[in-house]
C-alpha positions in Angstrom: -23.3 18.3 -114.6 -22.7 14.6 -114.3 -18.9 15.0 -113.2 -20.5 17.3 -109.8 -23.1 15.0 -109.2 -20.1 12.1 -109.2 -17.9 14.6 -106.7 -20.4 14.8 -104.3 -21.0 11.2 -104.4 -17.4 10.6 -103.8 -17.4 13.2 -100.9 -20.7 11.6 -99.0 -19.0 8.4 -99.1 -15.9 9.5 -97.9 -17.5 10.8 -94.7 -19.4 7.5 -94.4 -16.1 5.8 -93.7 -14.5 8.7 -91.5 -17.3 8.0 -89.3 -17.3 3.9 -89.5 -13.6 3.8 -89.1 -13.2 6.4 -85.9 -16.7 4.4 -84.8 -15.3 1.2 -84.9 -11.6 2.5 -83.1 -13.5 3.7 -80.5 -15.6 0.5 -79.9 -12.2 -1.5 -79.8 -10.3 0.1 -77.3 -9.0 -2.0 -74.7 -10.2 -2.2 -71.2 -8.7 -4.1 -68.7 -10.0 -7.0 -66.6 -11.0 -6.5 -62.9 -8.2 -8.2 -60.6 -9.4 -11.3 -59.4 -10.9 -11.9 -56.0 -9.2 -14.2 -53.3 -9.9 -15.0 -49.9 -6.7 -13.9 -47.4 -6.5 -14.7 -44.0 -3.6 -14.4 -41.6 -2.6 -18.0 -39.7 -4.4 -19.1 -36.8 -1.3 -19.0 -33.9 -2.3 -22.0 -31.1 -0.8 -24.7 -29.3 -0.3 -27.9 -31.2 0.2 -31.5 -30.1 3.1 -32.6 -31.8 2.9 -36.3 -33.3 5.5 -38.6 -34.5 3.5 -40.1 -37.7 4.6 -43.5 -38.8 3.4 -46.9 -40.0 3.5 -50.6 -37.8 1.8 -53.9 -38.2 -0.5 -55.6 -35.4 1.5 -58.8 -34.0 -0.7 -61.1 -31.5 0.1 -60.8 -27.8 0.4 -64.4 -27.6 0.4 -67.2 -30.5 1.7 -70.7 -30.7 1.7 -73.6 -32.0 -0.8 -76.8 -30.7 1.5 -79.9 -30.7 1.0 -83.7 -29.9 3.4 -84.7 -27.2 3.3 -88.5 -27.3 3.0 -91.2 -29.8 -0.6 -92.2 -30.7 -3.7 -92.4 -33.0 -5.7 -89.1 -33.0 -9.2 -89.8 -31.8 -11.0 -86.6 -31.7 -11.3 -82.7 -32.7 -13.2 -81.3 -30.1 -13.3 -77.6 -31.6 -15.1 -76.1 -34.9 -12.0 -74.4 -37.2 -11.4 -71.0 -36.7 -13.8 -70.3 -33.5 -12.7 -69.0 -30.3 -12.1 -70.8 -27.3 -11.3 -70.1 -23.4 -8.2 -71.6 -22.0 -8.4 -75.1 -20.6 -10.9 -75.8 -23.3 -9.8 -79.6 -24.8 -9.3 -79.1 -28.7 -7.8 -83.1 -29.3 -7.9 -86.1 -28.2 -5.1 -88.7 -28.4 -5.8 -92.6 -28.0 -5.4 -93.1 -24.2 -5.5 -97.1 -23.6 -1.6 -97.7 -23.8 -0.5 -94.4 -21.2 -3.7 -95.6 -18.6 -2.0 -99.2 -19.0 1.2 -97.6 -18.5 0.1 -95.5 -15.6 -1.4 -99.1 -14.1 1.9 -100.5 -14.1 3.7 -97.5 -12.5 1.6 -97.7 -9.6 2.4 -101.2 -9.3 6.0 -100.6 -9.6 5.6 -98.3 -7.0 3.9 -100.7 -4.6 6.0 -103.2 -5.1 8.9 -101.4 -4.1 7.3 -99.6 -1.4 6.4 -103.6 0.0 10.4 -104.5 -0.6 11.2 -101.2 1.5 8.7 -102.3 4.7 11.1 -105.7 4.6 14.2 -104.0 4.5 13.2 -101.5 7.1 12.6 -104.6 8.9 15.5 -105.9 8.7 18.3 -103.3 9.1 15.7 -102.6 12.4 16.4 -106.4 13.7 20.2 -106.2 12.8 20.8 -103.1 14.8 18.8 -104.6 17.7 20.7 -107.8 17.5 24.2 -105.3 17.2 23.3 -104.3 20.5 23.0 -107.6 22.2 26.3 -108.5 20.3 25.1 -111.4 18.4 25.0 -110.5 15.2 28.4 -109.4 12.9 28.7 -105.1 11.6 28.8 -106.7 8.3 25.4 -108.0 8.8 24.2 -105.0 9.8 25.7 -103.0 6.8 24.3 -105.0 4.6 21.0 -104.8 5.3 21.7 -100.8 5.7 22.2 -101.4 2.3 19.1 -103.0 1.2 17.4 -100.3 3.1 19.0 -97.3 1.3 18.7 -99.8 -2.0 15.1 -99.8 -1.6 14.5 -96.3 -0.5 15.9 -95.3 -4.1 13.4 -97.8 -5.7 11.0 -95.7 -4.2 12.1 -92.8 -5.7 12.4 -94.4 -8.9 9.3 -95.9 -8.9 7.5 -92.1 -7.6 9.1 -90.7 -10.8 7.9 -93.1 -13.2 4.7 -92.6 -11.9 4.8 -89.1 -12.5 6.1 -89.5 -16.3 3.5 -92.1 -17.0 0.7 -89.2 -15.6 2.4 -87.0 -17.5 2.2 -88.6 -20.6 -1.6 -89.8 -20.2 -2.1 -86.2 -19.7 -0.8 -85.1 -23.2 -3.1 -87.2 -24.5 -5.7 -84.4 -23.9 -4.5 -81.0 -26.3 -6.0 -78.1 -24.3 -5.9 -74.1 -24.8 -3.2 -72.8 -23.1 -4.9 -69.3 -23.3 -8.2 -67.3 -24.9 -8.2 -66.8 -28.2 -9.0 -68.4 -31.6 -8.0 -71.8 -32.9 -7.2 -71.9 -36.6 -8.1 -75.1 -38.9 -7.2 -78.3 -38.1 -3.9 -79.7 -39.6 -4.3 -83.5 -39.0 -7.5 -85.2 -38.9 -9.2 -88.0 -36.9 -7.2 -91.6 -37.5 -4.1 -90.5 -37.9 -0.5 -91.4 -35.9 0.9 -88.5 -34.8 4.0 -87.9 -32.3 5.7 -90.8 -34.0 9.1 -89.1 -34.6 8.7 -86.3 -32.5 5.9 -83.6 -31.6 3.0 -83.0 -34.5 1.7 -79.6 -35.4 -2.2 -80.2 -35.0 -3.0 -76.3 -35.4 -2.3 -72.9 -34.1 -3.7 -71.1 -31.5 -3.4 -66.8 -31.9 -4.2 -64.2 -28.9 -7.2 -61.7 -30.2 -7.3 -59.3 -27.3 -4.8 -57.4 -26.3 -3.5 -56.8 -29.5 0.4 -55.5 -30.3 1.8 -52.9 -32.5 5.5 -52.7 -33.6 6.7 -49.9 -35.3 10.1 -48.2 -35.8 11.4 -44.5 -35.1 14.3 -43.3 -36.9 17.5 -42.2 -35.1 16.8 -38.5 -36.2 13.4 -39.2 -34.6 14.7 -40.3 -31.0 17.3 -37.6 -30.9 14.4 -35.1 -31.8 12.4 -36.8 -29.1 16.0 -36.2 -26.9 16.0 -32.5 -27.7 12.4 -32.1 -26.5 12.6 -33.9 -23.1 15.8 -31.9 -22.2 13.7 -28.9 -23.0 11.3 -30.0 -20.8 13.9 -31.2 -17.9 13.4 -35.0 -18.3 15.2 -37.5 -19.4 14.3 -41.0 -21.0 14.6 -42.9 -18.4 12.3 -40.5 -16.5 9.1 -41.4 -19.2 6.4 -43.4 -18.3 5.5 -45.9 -21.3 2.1 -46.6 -20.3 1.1 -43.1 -19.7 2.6 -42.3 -23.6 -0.6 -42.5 -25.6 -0.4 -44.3 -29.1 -3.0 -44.3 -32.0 -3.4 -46.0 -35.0 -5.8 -46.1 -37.7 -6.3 -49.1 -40.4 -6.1 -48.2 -44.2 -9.5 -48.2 -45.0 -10.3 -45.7 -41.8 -10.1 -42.2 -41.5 -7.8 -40.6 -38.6 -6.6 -42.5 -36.0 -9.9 -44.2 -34.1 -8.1 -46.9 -32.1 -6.3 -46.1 -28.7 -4.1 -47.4 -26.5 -0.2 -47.0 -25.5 3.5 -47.9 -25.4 4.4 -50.7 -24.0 8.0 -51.4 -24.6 11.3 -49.4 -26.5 14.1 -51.5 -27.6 17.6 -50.5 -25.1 19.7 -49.8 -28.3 19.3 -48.6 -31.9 19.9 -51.0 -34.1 23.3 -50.4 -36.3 21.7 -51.9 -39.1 18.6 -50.0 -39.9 19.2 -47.4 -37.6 15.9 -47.4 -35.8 14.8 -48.3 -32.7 11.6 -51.2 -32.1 8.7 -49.4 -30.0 5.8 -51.7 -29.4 2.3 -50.3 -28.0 -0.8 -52.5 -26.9 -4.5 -52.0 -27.6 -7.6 -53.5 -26.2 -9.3 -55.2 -29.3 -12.5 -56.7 -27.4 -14.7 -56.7 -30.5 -11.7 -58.0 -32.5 -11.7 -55.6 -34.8 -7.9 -55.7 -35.5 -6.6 -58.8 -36.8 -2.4 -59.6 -36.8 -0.5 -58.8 -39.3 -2.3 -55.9 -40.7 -0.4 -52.6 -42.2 -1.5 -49.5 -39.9 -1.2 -45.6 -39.3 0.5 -45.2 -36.1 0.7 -41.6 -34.2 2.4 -40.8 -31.0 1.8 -38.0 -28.7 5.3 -36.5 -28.6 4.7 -32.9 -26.4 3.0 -29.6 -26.7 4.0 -26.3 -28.7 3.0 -23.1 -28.3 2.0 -19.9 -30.5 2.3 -22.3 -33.8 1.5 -21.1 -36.7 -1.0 -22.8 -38.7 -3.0 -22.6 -42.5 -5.3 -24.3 -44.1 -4.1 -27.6 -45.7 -5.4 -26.8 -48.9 -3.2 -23.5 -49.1 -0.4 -25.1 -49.6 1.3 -25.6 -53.2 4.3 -27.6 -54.0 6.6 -27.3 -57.0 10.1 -28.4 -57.6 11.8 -26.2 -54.6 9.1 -27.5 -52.2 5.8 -26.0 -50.2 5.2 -22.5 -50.5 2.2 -20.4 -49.9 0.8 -17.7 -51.8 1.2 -14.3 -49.8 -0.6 -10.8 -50.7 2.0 -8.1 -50.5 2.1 -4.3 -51.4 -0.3 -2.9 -53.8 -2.3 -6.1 -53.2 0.2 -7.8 -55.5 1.0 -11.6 -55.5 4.4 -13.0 -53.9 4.8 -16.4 -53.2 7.2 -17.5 -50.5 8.7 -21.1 -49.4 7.9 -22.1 -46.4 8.6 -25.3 -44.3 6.1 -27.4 -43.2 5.1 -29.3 -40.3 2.1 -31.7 -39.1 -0.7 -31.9 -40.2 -3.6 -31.3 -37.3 -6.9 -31.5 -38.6 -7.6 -29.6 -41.7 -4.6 -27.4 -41.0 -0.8 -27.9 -41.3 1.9 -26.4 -39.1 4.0 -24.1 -40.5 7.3 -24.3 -38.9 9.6 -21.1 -40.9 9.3 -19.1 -43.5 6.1 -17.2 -42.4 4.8 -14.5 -40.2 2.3 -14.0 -38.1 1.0 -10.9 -39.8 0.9 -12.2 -43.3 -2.2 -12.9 -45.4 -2.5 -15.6 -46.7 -4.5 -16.8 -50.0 -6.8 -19.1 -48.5 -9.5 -19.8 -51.1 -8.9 -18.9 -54.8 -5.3 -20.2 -55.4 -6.5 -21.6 -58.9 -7.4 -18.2 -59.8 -4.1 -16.1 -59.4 -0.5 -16.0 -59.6 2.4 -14.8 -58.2 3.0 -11.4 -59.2 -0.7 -10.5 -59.8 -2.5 -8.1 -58.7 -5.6 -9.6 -56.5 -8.5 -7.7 -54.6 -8.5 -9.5 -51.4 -11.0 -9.9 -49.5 -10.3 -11.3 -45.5 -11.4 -14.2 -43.2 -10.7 -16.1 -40.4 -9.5 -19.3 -39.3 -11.4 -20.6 -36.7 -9.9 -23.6 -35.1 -8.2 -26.8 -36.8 -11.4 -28.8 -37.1 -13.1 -25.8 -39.1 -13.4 -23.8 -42.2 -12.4 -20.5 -42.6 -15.4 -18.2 -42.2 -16.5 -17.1 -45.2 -16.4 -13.2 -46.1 -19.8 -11.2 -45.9 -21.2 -10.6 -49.2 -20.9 -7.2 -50.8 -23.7 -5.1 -51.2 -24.4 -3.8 -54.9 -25.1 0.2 -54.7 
């Protein structure tokens, strides 16, 4: 009796783990993940202003050096360091005592010799008369022609002296020779300067206008080339000041300061093979200083039907950009592409897409190529905003 009641123990213990083990296989089947949702949109198609994107450095319109001229003690600094001053303004002084005495005696030399050409005049006038009444010798008379030419040149002489010595008093007073801002002093009050030739004293830099000079590659200027013949113009038919140029400082976003070219070099040089373009900007609140690294852009012509994508879209591995593209069966392929400027929060794509694809938008970082996605479709609006986002699905 105690072996059957063991046999049915067995047997109910048996079926106990039947049960558990076909339980627990059908808990643990596998069930595979939804695909994963990305945005798609097809690229916006639109005209783009095409940009030559480069770098420059400011350069003053005008800066020189403030010299003294002539020998002498420095007697005054008639400027604060660093401020800005108008042209004409005086910035030194130099002693003046020995050029006024010098100017003194030029005048005097001039007198005199002006006084010895009255007697001369006088005399060569007296010889010819007495030549007429034949009682006076032709050598008499050429002598005293003579003394009047003689003294005629001491007038001269004496003229230009007078200039030199007004001349030189004038250096004596260092003026601006144009706006802008004086940097510090070099030399101060007391001492000789001019003594072996002229003496820095400080240096005088040109705020507003300001320059930019920047270089454009030779591929650049035969690209340019291509594009105006397109257009039926040629380079000598451009107008530099109507080309508008921008720039933007390191710190700034975009490119917030306008103006435009000025002047492109004749030749490209052999050396670096670029050629020297300069623009001008208005900098009346002297916000750009010389020598400063800047952004420069250039306005270079218009394209149409361009086809554009959200900057943001773009990946880059070791064979270059590429985008990620949704294909048949909503399945993954991602495909090179070549790309262009960068206009706003988009970025040109010049080849290797089509203006029917869709494009994965939002959720890159969620999918790869060769997955299957559920996409779900937006817009691009314009450059300057967001694709739309997709309306939210209802839950049944």
């Amino acid at each position: 009796m105690l072996n059957g009641w063991h046999e049915r123990l067995l047997l109910i213990l048996g079926l106990t783990a039947t049960a558990a083990v076909s339980s627990c296989d059908s808990d643990n089947k596998y069930v595979a993940p939804p695909p994963p949702v990305v945005h798609v949109a097809m690229p916006l198609k639109q005209t783009v202003n095409q940009y030559l994107e480069l770098t420059g450095n400011t350069v003053a319109v005008n800066s020189v050096d403030i010299e003294a001229r002539v020998q002498g003690f420095l007697t005054s600094i008639d400027y604060q360091d660093g401020t800005a001053v108008k042209k004409g303004d005086q910035l030194f002084s130099i002693q003046r005592d020995a050029y006024e005495a010098q100017l003194e005696q030029a005048k005097a030399s001039l007198a005199s010799a002006q006084a010895s050409q009255v007697g001369a005049q006088q005399e060569y006038d007296r010889q010819i008369n007495l030549s007429r009444q034949q009682v006076t010798t032709q050598t008499s008379v050429d002598s005293a022609r003579a003394q009047l030419d003689e003294a005629n040149a001491n007038i001269l002489n004496a003229k230009a002296g007078l200039d030199i010595a007004t001349i030189n008093l004038g250096y004596t007073t260092v003026s601006a020779p144009f706006d802008g801002r004086a940097t510090n002093h070099l030399v101060d009050v007391g001492a000789l300067v001019g003594v072996s030739g002229p003496t820095k004293l400080a240096s005088l830099v040109q705020m507003d206008p300001l320059n930019v000079y920047f270089n454009v590659s030779e591929a650049q200027v035969l690209a340019i080339r291509q594009e105006l013949v397109r257009q039926g113009r040629t380079l000598q038919q451009i107008d530099l000041p109507n080309i508008v140029v921008e720039i933007g400082l390191q710190s700034e976003e975009g490119y917030p300061h306008k103006g435009h070219l000025d002047y492109a070099a004749p030749e490209v040089d052999a050396s670096t093979g670029t050629l020297s373009v300069r623009g001008v900007f208005e900098n009346r609140d002297q916000s750009l200083l010389p020598g400063l690294f800047v952004r420069v852009r250039v306005s270079v012509g218009r394209r149409d039907n361009m086809l554009l994508v959200p900057d943001t879209a773009i990946g880059t591995n070791q064979q270059g950009s590429y985008l990620l593209v949704v294909g048949e069966d909503n399945v993954l392929k991602q495909r090179p592409v070549k790309t262009g400027q960068r206009d706003g929060s988009l970025r040109v794509i010049e080849a290797g897409l089509e203006p029917q694809d869709l494009v994965v938008v939002q959720g890159t970082q969620q999918a790869a190529p060769g997955a299957k996605v559920e996409p779900q479709k937006v817009e691009i609006a314009s450059a300057e905003t967001p694709p739309t986002p997709p309306a939210k699905a209802t839950t049944p």
